[in-house]
N, CA, C and O atoms as a GROMACS GRO file, in nm:
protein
  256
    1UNK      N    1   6.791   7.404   6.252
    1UNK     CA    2   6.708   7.372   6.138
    1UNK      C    3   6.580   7.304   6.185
    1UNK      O    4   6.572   7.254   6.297
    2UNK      N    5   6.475   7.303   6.094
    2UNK     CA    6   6.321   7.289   6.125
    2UNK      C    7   6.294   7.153   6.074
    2UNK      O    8   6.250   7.058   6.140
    3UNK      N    9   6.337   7.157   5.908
    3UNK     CA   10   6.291   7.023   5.861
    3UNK      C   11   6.357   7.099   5.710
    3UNK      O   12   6.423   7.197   5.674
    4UNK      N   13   6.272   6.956   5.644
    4UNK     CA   14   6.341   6.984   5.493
    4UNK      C   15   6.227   7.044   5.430
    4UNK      O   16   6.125   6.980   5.454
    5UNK      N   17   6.206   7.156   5.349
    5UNK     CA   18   6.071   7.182   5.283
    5UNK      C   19   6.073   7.140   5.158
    5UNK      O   20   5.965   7.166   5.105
    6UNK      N   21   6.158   7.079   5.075
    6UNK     CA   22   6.170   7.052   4.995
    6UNK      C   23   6.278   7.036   4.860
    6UNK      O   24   6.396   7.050   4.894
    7UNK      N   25   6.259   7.007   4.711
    7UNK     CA   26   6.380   7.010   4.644
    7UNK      C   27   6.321   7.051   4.507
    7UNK      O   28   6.203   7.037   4.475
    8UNK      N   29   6.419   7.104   4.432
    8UNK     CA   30   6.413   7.192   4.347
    8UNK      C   31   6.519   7.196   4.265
    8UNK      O   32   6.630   7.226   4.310
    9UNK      N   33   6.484   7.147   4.044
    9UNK     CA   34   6.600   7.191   3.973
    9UNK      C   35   6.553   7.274   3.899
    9UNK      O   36   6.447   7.269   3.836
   10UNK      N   37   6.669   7.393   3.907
   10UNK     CA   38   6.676   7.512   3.814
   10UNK      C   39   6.744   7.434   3.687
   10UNK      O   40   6.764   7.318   3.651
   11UNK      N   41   6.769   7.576   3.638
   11UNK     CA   42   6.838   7.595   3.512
   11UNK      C   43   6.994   7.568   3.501
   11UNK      O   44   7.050   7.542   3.394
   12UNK      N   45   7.055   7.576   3.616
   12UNK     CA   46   7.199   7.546   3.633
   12UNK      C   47   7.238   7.442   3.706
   12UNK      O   48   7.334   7.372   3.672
   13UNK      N   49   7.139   7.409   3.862
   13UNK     CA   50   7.162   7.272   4.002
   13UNK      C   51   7.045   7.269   4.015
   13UNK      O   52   6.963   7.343   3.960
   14UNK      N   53   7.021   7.166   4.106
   14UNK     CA   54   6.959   7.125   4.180
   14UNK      C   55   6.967   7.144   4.299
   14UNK      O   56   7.080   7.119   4.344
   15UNK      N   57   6.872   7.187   4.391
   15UNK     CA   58   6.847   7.233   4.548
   15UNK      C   59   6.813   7.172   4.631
   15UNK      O   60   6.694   7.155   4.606
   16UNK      N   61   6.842   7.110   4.743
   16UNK     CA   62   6.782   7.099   4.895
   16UNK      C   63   6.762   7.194   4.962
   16UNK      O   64   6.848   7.257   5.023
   17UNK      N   65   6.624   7.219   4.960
   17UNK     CA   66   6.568   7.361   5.067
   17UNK      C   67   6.503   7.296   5.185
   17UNK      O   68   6.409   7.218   5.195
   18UNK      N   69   6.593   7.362   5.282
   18UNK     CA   70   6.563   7.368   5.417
   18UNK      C   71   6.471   7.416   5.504
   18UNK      O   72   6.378   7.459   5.436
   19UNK      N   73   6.450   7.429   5.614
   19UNK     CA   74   6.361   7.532   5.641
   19UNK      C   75   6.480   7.591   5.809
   19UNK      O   76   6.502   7.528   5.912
   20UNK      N   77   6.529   7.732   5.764
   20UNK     CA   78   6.627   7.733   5.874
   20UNK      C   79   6.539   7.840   5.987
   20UNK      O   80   6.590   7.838   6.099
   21UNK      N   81   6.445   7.909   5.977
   21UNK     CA   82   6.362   7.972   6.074
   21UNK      C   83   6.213   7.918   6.067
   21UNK      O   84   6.148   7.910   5.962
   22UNK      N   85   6.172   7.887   6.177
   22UNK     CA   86   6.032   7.875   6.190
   22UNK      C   87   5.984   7.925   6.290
   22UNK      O   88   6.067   7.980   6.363
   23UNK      N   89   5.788   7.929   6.353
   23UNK     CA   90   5.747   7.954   6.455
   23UNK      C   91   5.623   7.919   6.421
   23UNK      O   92   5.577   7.885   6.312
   24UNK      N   93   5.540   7.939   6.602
   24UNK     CA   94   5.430   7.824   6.590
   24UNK      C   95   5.339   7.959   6.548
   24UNK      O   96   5.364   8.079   6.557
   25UNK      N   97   5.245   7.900   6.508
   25UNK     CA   98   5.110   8.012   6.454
   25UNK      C   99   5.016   7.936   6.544
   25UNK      O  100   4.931   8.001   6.605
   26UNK      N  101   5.020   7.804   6.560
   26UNK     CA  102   4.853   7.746   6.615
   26UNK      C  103   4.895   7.574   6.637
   26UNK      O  104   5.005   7.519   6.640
   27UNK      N  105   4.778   7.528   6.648
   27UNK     CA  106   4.778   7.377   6.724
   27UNK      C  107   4.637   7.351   6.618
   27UNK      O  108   4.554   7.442   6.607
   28UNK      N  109   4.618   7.216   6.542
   28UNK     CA  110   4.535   7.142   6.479
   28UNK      C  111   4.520   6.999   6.540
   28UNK      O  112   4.609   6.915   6.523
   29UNK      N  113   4.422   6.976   6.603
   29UNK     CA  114   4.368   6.840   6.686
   29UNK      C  115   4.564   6.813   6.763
   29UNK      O  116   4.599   6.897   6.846
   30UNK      N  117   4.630   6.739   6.738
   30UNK     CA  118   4.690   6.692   6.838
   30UNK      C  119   4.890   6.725   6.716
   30UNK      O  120   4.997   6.667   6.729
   31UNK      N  121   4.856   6.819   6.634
   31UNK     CA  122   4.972   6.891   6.549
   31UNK      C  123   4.986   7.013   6.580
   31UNK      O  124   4.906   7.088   6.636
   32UNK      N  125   5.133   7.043   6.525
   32UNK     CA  126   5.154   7.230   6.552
   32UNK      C  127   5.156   7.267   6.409
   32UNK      O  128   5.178   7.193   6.312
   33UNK      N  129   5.126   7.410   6.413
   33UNK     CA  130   5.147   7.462   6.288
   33UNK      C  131   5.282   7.553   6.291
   33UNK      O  132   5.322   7.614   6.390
   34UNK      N  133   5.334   7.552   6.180
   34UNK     CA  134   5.441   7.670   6.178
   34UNK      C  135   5.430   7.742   6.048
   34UNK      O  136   5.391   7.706   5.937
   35UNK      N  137   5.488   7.883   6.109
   35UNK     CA  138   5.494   7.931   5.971
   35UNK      C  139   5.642   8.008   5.920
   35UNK      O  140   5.703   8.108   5.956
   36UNK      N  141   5.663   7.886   5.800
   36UNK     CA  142   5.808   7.920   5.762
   36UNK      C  143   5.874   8.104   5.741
   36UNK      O  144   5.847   8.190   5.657
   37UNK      N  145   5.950   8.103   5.838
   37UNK     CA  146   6.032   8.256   5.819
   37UNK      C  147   6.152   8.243   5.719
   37UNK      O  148   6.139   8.331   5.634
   38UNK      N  149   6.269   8.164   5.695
   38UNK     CA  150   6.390   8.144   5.653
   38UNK      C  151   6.404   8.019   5.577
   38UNK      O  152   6.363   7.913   5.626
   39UNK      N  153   6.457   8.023   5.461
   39UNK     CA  154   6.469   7.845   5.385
   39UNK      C  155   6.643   7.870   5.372
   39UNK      O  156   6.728   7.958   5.383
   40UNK      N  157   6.628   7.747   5.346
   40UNK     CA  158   6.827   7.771   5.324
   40UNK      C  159   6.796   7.701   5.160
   40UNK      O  160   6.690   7.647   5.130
   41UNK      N  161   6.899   7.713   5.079
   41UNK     CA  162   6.917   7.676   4.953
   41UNK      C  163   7.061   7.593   4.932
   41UNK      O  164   7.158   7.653   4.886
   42UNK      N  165   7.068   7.451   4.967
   42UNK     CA  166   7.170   7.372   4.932
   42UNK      C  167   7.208   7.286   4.804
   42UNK      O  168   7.170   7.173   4.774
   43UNK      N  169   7.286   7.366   4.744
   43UNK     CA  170   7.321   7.285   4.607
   43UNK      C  171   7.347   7.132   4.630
   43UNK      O  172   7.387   7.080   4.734
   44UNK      N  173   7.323   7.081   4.534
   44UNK     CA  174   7.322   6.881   4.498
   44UNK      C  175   7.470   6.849   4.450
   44UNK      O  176   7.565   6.788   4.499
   45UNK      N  177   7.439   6.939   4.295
   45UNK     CA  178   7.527   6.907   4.215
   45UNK      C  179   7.714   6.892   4.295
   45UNK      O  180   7.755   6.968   4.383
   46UNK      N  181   7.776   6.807   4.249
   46UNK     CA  182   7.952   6.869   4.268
   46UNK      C  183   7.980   6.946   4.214
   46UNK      O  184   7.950   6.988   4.102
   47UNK      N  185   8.065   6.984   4.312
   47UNK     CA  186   8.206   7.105   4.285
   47UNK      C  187   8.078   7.239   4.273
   47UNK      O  188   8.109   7.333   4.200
   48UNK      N  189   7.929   7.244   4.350
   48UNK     CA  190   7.900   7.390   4.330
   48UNK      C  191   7.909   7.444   4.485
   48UNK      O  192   7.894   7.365   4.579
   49UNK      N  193   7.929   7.550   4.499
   49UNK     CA  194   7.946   7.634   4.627
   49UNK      C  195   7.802   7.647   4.719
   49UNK      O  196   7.714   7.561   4.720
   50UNK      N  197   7.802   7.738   4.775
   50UNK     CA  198   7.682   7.758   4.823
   50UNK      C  199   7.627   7.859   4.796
   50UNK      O  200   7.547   7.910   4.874
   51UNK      N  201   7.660   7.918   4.666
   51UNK     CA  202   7.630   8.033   4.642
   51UNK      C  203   7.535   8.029   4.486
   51UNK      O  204   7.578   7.982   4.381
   52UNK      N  205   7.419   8.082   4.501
   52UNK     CA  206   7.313   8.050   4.397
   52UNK      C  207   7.358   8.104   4.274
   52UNK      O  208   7.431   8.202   4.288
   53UNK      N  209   7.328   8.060   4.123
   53UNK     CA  210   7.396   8.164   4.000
   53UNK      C  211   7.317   8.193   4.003
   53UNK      O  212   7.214   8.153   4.057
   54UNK      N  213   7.344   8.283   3.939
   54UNK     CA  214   7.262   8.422   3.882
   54UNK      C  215   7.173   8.383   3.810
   54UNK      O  216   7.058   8.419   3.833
   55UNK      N  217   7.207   8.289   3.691
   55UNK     CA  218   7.056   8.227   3.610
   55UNK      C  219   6.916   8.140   3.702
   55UNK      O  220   6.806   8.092   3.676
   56UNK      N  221   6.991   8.155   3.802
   56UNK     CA  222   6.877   8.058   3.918
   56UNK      C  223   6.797   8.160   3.987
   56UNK      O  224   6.677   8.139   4.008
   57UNK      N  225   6.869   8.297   4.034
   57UNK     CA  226   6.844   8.350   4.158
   57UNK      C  227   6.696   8.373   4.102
   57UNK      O  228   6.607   8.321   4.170
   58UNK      N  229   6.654   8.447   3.981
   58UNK     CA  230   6.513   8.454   3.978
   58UNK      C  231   6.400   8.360   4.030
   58UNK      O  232   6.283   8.387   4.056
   59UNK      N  233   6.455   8.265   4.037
   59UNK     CA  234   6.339   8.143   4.098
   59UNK      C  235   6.328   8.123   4.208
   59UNK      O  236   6.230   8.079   4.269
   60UNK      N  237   6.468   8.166   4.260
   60UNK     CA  238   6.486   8.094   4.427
   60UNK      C  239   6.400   8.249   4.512
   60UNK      O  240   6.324   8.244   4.609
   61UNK      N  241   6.446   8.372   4.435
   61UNK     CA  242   6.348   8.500   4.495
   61UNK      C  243   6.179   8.442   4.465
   61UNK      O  244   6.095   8.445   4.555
   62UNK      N  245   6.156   8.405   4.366
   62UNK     CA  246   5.972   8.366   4.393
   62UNK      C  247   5.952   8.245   4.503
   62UNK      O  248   5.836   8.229   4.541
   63UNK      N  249   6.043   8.167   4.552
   63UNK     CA  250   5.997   8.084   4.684
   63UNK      C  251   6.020   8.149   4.798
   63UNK      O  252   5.934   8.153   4.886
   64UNK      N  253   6.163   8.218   4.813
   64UNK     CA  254   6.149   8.315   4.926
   64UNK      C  255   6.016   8.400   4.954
   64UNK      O  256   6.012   8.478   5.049
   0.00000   0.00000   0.00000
């Protein structure tokens, strides 16, 4: 894993998105750049799986 890119509530949970692929594109004064390939999508809520519902997936496809 890369880092965390961020968090996110749908319509059903709440998300911890990851960032599980990256790579460098470039160097800015004395930083790297990357550019995210892969996010992971980790539910918050209890008792949910790791598996996105269906009322969510539309949202989680526009950040992919």
């Amino acid at each position: 894993l890369y880092g965390v890119f961020g968090y996110i509530k749908l319509k059903k949970s709440s998300h911890l998105i990851l960032i599980e692929e990256a790579s460098i594109v470039g160097n800015i004064i004395r930083g790297t750049v990357y550019r995210v390939e892969k996010l992971m999508f980790i539910p918050l809520n209890t008792g949910d799986q790791m598996k996105i519902d269906s009322s969510d997936s539309e949202y989680i496809d526009m950040i992919q």
